[in-house]
C-alpha positions in Angstrom: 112.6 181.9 132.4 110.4 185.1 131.8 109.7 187.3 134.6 107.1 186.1 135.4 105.7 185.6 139.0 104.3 182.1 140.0 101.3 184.1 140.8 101.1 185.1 136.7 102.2 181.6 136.1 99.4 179.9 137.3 96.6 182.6 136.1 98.0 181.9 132.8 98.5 178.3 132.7 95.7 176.9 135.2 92.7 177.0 132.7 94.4 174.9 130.2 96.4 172.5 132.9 92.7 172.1 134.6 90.9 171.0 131.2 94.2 168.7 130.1 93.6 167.0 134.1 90.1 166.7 133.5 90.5 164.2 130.4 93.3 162.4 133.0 91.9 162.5 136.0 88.1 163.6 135.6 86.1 166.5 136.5 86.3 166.1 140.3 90.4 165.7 140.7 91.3 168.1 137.7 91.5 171.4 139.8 92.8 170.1 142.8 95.6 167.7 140.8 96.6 171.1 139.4 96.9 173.6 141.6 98.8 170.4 143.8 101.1 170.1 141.0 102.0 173.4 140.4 103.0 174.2 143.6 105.5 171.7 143.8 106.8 172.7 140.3 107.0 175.9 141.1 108.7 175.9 144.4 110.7 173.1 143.5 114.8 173.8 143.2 114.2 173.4 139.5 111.8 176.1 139.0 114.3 178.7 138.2 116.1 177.1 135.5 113.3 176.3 133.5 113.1 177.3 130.1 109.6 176.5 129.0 107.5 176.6 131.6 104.4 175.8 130.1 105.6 172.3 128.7 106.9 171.6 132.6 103.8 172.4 134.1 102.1 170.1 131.5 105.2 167.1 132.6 104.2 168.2 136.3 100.2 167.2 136.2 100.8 164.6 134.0 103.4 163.2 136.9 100.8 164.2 139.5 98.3 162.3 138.0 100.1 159.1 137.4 100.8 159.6 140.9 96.8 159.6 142.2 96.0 157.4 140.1 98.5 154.9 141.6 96.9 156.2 144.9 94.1 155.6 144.0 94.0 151.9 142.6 96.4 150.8 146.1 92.8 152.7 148.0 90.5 151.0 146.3 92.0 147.5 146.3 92.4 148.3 150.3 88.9 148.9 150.7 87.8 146.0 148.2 89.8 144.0 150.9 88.2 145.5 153.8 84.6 146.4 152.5 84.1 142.6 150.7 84.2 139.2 153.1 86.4 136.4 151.1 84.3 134.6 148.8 81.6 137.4 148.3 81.2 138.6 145.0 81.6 142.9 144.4 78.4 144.7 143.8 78.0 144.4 140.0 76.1 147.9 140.2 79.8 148.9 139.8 80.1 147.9 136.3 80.9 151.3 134.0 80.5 151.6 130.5 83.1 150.3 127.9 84.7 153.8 126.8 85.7 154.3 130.4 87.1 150.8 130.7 88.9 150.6 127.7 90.5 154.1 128.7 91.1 152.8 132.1 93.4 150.2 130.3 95.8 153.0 129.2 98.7 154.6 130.7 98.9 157.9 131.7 101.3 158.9 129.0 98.4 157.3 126.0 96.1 158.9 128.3 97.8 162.5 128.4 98.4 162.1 124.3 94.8 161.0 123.5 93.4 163.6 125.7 95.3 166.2 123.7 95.1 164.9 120.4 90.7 164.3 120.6 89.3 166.2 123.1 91.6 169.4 122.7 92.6 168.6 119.0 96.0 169.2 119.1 98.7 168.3 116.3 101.2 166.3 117.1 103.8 169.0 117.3 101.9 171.1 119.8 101.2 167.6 122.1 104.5 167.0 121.8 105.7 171.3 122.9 103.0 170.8 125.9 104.3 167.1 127.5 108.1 168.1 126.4 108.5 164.7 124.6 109.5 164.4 120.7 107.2 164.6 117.8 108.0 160.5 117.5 107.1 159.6 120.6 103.6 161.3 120.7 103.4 159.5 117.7 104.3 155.9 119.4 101.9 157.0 122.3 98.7 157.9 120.4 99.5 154.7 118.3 100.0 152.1 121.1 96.8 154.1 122.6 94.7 153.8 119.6 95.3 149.9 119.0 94.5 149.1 122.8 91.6 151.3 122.5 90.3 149.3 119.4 91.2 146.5 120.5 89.2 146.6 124.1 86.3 148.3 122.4 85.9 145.7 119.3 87.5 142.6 121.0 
């Protein structure tokens, strides 16, 4: 790995890691699922073997996120449980817009690829240098993401 300290790591890496966790996560989590996931990158046994560290830390927030995400829907179906007496209907003040539900609907993988590919415009190659996955599997991603998109949006 260069000589680079983690320090110089995450001042070089941290702007772009943040905006690629705000299309994940949103604008609230982005920062915080960052910094979280860098440290445990970078102090993890791994660290010093790692050849590109950029693509890693990219693998590392996309992990993090899957992993609030998951947090977060075993939260809120807790609290539905707790906060909603059996045979009550949810608030339907909770409803959000279609975009966000049909984007809900993908994984964090078509998630990570569509975020890259539309709201950072990256080619394929690059999305695929930034997650550490091969060309063909963005490709397979942003597909299976595009058809599920289309198909909750004009269902």
């Amino acid at each position: 790995m260069a000589h680079l300290t983690r320090a110089e790591v995450y001042e070089k890496y941290a702007p772009e890691l943040v905006r690629f966790a705000t299309g994940l996560a949103g604008p609230d989590d982005a920062a915080d699922l960052v910094s979280s996931a860098m440290v445990k990158a970078m102090w993890s046994k791994a660290w010093n073997d790692v050849q590109n560290p950029r693509a890693y830390l990219y693998r590392a927030v996309l992990n993090e996120a899957r992993r609030a995400y998951k947090r977060s829907i075993h939260r809120s179906i807790a609290e539905a449980k707790s906060a909603v007496p059996d045979g009550v209907e949810p608030d339907a003040a909770r409803v959000r817009p279609d975009v966000l539900k049909a984007v809900d609907t993908l994984s964090m993988r078509q998630r990570a690829v569509v975020v890259l590919a539309y709201w950072e415009d990256l080619s394929v190659a690059e999305i695929a240098r930034r997650l550490h996955l091969s060309e063909s599997s963005v490709h397979r991603y942003l597909d299976r993401a595009e058809t599920r998109l289309r198909r909750e949006l004009y269902a």
